[in-house]
C-alpha positions in Angstrom: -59.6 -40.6 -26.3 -60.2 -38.6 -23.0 -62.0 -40.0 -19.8 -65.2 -38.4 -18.3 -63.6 -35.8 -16.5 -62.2 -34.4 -19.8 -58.1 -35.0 -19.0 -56.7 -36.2 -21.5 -55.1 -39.5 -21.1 -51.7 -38.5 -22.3 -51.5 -36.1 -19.2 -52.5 -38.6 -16.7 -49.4 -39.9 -16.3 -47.9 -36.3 -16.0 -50.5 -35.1 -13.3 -49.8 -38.8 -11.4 -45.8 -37.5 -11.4 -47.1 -34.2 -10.0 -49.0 -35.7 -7.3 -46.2 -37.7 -6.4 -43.8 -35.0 -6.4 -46.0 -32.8 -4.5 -46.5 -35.3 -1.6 -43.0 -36.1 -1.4 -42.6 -32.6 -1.2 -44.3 -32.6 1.8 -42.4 -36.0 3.3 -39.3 -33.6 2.1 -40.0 -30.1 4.0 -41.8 -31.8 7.3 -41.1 -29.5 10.2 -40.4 -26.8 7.8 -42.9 -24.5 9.1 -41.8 -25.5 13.2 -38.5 -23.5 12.6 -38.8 -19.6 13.8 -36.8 -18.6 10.8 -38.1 -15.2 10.7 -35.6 -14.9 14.1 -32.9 -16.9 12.2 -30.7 -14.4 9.8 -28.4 -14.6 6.7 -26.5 -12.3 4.4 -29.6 -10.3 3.8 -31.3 -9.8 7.7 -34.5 -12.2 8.4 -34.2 -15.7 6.7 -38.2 -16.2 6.9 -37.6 -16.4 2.5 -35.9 -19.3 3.5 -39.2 -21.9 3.5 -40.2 -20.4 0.1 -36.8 -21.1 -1.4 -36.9 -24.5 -0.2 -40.0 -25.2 -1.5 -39.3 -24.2 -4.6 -36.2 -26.3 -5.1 -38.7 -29.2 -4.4 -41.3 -27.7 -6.6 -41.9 -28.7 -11.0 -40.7 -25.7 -12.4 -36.9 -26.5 -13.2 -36.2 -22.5 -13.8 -37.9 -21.5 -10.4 -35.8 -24.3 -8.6 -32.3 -23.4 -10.2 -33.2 -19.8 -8.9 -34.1 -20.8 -5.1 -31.0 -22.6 -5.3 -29.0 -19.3 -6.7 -30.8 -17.6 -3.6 -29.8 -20.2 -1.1 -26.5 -20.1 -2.0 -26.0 -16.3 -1.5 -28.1 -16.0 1.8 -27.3 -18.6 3.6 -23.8 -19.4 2.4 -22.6 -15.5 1.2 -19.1 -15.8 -0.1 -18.2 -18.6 2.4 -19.9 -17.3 5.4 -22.5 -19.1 7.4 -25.0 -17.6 9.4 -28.1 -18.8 12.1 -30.3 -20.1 9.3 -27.6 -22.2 8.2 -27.5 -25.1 9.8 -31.4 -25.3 9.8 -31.7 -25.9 6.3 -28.8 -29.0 6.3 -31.6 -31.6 6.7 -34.0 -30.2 4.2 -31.0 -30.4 1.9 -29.9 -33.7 3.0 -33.5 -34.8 2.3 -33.7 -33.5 -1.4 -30.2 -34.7 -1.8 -31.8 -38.2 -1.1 -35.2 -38.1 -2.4 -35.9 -35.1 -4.0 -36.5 -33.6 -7.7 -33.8 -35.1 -10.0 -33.0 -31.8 -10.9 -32.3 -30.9 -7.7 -29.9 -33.6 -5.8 -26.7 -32.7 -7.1 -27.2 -29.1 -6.2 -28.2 -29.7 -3.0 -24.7 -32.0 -1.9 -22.9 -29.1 -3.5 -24.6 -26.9 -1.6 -24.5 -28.7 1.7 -20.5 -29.4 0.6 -20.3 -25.6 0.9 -22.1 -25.4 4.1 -19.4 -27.7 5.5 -16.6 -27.1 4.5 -16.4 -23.8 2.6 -13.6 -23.7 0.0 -11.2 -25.9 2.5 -9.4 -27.4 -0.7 -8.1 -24.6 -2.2 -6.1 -24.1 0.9 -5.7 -27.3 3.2 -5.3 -29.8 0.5 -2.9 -32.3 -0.2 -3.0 -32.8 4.0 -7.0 -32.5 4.1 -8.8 -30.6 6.9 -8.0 -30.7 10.5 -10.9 -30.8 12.5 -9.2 -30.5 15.8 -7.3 -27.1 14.9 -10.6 -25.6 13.7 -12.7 -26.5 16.7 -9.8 -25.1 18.6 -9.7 -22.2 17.7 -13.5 -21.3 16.9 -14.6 -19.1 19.9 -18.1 -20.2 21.3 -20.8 -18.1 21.8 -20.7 -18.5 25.8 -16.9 -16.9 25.5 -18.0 -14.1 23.5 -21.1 -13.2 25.6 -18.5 -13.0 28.6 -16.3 -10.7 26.5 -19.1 -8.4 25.7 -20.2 -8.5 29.7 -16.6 -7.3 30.4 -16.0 -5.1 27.8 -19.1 -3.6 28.8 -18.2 -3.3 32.3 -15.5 -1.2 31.5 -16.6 0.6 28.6 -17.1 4.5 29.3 -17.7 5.9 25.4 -21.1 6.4 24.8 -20.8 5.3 21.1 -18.7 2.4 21.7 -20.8 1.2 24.8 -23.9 0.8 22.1 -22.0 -1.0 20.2 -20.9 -3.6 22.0 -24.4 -4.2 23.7 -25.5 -4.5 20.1 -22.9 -7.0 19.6 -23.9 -8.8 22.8 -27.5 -8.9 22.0 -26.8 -10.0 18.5 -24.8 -12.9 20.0 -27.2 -13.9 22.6 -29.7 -14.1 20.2 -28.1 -17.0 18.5 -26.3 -15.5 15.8 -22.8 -16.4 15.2 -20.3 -14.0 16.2 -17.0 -15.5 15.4 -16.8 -16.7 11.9 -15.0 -20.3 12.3 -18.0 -20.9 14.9 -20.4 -20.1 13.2 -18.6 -22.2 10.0 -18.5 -25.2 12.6 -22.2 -24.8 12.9 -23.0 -26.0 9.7 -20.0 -28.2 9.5 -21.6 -30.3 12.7 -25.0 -30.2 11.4 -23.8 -32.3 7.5 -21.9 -34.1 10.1 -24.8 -35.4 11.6 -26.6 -36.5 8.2 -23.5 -38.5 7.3 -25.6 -41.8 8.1 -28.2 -40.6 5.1 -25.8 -39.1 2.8 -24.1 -42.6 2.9 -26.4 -44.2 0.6 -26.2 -41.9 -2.3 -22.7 -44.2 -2.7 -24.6 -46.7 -4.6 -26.8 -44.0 -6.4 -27.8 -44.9 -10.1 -26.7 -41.4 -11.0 -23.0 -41.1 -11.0 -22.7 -37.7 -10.5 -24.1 -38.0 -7.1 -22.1 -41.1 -6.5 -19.0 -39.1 -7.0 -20.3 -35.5 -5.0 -21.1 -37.7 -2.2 -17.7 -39.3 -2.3 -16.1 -35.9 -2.2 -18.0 -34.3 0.3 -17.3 -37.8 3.0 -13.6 -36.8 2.2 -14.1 -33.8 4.6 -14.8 -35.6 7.4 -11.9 -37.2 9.0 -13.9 -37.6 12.6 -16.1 -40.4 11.1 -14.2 -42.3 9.2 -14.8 -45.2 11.4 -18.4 -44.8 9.9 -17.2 -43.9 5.9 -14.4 -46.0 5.4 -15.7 -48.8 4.2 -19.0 -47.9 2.2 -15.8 -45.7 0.4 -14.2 -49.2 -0.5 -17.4 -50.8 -1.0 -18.0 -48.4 -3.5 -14.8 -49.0 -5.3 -15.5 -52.9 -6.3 -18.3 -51.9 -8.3 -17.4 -48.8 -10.1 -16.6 -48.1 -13.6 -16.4 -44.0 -13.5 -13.1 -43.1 -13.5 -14.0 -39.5 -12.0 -16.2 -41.4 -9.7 -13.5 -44.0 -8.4 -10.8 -41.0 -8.6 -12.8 -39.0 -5.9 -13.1 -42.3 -3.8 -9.6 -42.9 -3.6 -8.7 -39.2 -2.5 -11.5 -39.5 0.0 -9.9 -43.0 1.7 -6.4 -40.8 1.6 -8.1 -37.6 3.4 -9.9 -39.9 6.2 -7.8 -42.6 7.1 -4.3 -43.4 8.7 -3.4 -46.2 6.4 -3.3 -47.8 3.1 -7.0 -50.2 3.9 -5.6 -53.7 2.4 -3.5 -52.3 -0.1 -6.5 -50.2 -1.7 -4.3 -47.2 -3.1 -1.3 -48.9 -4.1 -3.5 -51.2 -6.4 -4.7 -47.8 -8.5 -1.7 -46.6 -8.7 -1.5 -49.7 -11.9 -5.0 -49.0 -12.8 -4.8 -48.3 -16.8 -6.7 -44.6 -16.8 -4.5 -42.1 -15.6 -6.9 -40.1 -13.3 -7.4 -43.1 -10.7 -3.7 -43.8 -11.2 -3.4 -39.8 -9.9 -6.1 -40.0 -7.2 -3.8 -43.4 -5.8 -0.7 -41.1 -6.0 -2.5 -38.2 -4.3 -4.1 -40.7 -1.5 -0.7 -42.2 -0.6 1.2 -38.9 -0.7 -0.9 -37.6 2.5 -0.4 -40.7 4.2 3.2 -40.8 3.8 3.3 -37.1 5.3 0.7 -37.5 7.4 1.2 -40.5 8.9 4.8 -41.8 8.5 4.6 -44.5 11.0 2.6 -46.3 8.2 5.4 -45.2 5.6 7.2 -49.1 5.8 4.2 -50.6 4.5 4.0 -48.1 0.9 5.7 -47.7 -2.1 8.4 -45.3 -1.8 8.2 -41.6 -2.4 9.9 -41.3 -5.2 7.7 -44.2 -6.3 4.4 -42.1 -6.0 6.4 -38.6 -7.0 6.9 -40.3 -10.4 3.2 -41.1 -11.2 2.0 -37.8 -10.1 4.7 -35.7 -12.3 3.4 -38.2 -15.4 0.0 -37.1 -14.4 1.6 -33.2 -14.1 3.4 -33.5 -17.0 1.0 -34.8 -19.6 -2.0 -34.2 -21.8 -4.9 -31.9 -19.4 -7.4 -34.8 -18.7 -10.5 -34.6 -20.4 -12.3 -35.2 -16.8 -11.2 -34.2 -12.8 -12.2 -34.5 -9.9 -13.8 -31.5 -8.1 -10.7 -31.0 -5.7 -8.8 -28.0 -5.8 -11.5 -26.9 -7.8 -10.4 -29.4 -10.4 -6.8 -28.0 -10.8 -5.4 -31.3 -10.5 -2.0 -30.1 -12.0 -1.5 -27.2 -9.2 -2.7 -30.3 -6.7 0.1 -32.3 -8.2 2.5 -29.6 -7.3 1.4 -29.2 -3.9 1.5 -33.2 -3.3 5.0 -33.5 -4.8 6.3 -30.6 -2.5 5.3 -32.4 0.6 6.8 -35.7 -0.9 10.1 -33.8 -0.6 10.3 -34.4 3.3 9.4 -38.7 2.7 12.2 -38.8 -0.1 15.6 -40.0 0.2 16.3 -38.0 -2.8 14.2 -34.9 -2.4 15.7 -33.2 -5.2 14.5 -35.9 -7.8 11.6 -35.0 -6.6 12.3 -31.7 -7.4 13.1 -32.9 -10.9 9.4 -34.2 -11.0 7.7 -30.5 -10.1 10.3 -28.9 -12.9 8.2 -32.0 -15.1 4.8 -30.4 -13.9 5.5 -27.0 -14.0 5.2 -25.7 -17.8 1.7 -27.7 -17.8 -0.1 -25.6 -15.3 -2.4 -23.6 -17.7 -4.6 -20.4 -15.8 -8.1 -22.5 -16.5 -10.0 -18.9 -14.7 -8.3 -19.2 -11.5 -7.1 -16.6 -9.2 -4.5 -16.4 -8.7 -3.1 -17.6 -11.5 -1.4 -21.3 -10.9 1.7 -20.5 -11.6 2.4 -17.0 -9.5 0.5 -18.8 -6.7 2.9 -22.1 -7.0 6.0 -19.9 -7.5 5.9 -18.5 -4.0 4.9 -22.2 -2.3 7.9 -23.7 -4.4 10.4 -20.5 -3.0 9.1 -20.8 0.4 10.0 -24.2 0.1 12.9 -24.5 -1.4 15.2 -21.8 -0.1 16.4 -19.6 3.0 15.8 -16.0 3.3 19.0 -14.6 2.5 21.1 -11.4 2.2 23.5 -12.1 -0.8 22.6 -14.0 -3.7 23.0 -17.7 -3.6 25.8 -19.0 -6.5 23.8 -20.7 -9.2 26.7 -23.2 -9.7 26.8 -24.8 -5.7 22.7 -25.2 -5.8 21.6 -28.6 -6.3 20.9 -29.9 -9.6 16.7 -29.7 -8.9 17.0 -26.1 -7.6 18.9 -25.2 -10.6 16.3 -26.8 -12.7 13.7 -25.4 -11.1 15.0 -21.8 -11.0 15.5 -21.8 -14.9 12.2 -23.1 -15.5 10.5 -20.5 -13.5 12.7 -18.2 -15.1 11.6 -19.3 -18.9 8.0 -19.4 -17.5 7.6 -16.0 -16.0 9.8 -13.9 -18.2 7.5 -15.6 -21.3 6.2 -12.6 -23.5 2.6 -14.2 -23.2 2.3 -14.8 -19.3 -0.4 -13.3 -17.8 -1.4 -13.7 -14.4 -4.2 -12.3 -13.0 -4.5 -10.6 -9.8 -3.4 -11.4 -5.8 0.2 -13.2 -7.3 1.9 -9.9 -7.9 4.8 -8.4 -6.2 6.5 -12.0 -7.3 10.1 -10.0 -7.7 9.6 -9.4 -4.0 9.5 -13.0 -3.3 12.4 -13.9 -5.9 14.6 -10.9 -3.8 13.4 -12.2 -0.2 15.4 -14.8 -1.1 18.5 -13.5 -2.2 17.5 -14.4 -5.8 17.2 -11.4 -8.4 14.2 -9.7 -8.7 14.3 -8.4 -12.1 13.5 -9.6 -15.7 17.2 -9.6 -17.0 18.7 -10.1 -14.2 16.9 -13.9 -13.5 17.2 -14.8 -17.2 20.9 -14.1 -16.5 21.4 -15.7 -13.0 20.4 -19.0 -14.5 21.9 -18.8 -17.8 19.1 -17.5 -20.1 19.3 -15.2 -23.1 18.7 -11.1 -21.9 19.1 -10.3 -25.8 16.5 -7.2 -26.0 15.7 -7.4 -22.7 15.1 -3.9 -20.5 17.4 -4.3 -17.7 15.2 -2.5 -15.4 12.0 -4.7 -16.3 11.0 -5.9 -13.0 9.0 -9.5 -12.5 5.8 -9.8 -14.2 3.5 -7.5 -12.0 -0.2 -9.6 -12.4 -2.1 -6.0 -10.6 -0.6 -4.3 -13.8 -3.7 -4.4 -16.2 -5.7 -2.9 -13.1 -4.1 0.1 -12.0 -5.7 2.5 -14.3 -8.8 1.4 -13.5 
């Protein structure tokens, strides 16, 4: 059956949708067209392709959006940098995020993630980010104009001189000049849609329920605001990845354990909430120590995280540390050593951890990356070689693990972890195959005694 204009009723429906999706399309994108973003820039010069891309992502075609969203990433977050444009899209995202194309919501909090906080938990996690450090050392445009105006002033090379008044003119025009800045920028600008984001806690979808969880983690400044719609969220949630990022979050943000929250997961009977309690309460015993009488003890906390280390890889993670939760683990139980009483049992727990950390495509690999944390440390620079015998029973441990691990005829690490002999030797500890079997008591039987350290640039140097 069709009605008089010849459509055929199954497709009503389906041109109804696209009605819909078009005008909220519209309620998404307004004030798109206000923006100058032909004066804006990104990786690539102009961002005037900007709009299109945007308009796409909210747009039917679920090939054409995944593309825009490719695009966005790589102009207007290229490799980790952010550029003029930036921050101008952060509401349009926020928007879709909230109300636009299912498709499209979970790309866009990953994407406005990225545009706040770059990659900051591959390198400020288990502590979490510090605001205050970033925003004091970011250099604002008004500094930089009056470097350029004196550097100018005293300039006398022709060459140079043009230069820096390209510098200065690409400065004054808005576009960020120093890179943590220009990072801060974008940071500000998700800061500011915090209020919207907040609902998406109690999305039906619990993948966005969880991406919004971890993005809130980043932003320590309004936890006075996040707190407690991240608690809220925890009474009614069955997702174990999903409560998991939660708890890390209420660790990241806050000074204190909020009525006992994290020390009730660390019971809780799946093992990755048990984890995310462990990883919470680690922070805020380094972090925040004057709120260490009122938590379990370190090695308490050190234990469930090495049984987390230690066992089976979880069949699901959170997105933190880009869901290498066993090179986290390391990293927590290191800075547990400082709240111990008995820092070398929880030494004992990383030796647990240790043989589990598995590559999983990162670079470096886990293992040469957590080697050179766990030397750093663990021991003194030193001229002579320490005895093996008169170190403590976790560095001894330790030392023969890492020895059994990185002398195996199947480790493989990929590149940025070489040189590790240098780091074993910087330390007074030998540098060579043999020679570290030997120090802590391992076989050298076929062993080349001049076999240095695994070197992971190896595989590339013919290249």
């Amino acid at each position: 059956m069709t009605h008089e204009t010849g459509t055929p009723e199954g497709s009503v429906s389906a041109v109804s949708a696209s009605i819909r999706i078009m005008k909220g399309s519209d309620d998404l994108l307004a004030g798109l067209d206000d923006i100058d973003w032909a004066a804006l820039g990104h990786a690539y010069g102009s961002a005037e392709d900007v709009p299109g891309q945007l308009r796409t992502v909210c747009g039917l075609d679920e090939e054409a959006r995944e593309s825009a969203f490719r695009s966005l990433f790589g102009n207007i977050f290229h490799q980790g940098t952010r550029y003029s444009a930036s921050p101008y899209a952060v509401p349009f995202l926020t928007r879709i995020a909230v109300a636009g194309p299912a498709g499209a919501r979970a790309d866009a909090l990953l994407l406005l993630t990225r545009l706040a906080v770059d990659w900051h938990d591959e390198y400020d996690l288990p502590l979490g980010i510090d605001t205050a450090a970033w925003r004091a050392a970011a250099v604002s445009p008004e500094e930089n104009l009056r470097w350029y105006d004196e550097q100018i002033a005293a300039e006398t090379d022709e060459k140079r001189l043009k230069n820096l008044c390209e510098g200065r003119a690409y400065c004054a025009a808005g576009h960020p000049v120093d890179a943590r800045e220009g990072a801060l920028r974008s940071y500000d600008a998700v800061r500011a849609q915090l209020p919207f984001l907040l609902e998406l806690l109690d999305d039906q979808d619990a993948e966005i329920r969880t991406k919004t969880a971890y993005l809130l983690g980043w932003f320590p400044e309004e936890a006075n605001t996040t707190l407690l719609p991240l608690l809220a969220r925890l009474d009614g949630e069955r997702d174990p990845v999903c409560v998991a990022t939660v708890l890390v979050s209420v660790g990241l943000i806050t000074d204190h354990d909020p009525d006992g929250r994290l020390q009730y997961y660390l019971d809780d009977e799946h093992p990755l909430p048990r984890w995310a309690a462990a990883t919470a309460l680690t922070r805020l015993l380094v972090a925040h120590p004057a709120t260490a009488p009122g938590l379990p003890p370190a090695e308490r906390i050190a234990a469930e995280l090495a049984a987390f280390g230690a066992g089976p890889a979880p069949e699901t993670v959170t997105a933190h540390h880009s869901g290498d939760l066993r090179s986290y683990t390391v990293r927590s139980l290191l800075h547990l050593m400082d709240a111990a009483e008995d820092p070398d049992g929880v030494l004992l727990e990383i030796v647990r951890a240790l043989p589990r950390i598995e590559e999983a495509g990162v670079v470096p690999h886990p293992l040469a990356a957590r080697t050179e944390n766990l030397l750093e440390a663990l021991f003194d620079p030193a001229d002579a070689v320490p005895v093996f015998a008169e170190l403590s029973p976790g560095r001894r441990e330790l030392l023969r693990v890492l020895a059994e691990l990185l002398t195996a005829a199947d480790f493989q690490p990929l590149p940025f972890g070489s040189g590790l002999h240098a780091r074993f030797t910087q330390y007074g500890l030998p540098g060579t195959r043999p020679a570290l079997r030997a120090y802590v008591g391992l076989s050298t039987e076929g062993e080349d005694p001049s076999a240095p350290l695994p070197d992971p640039w190896a595989p590339f140097r013919n290249h």
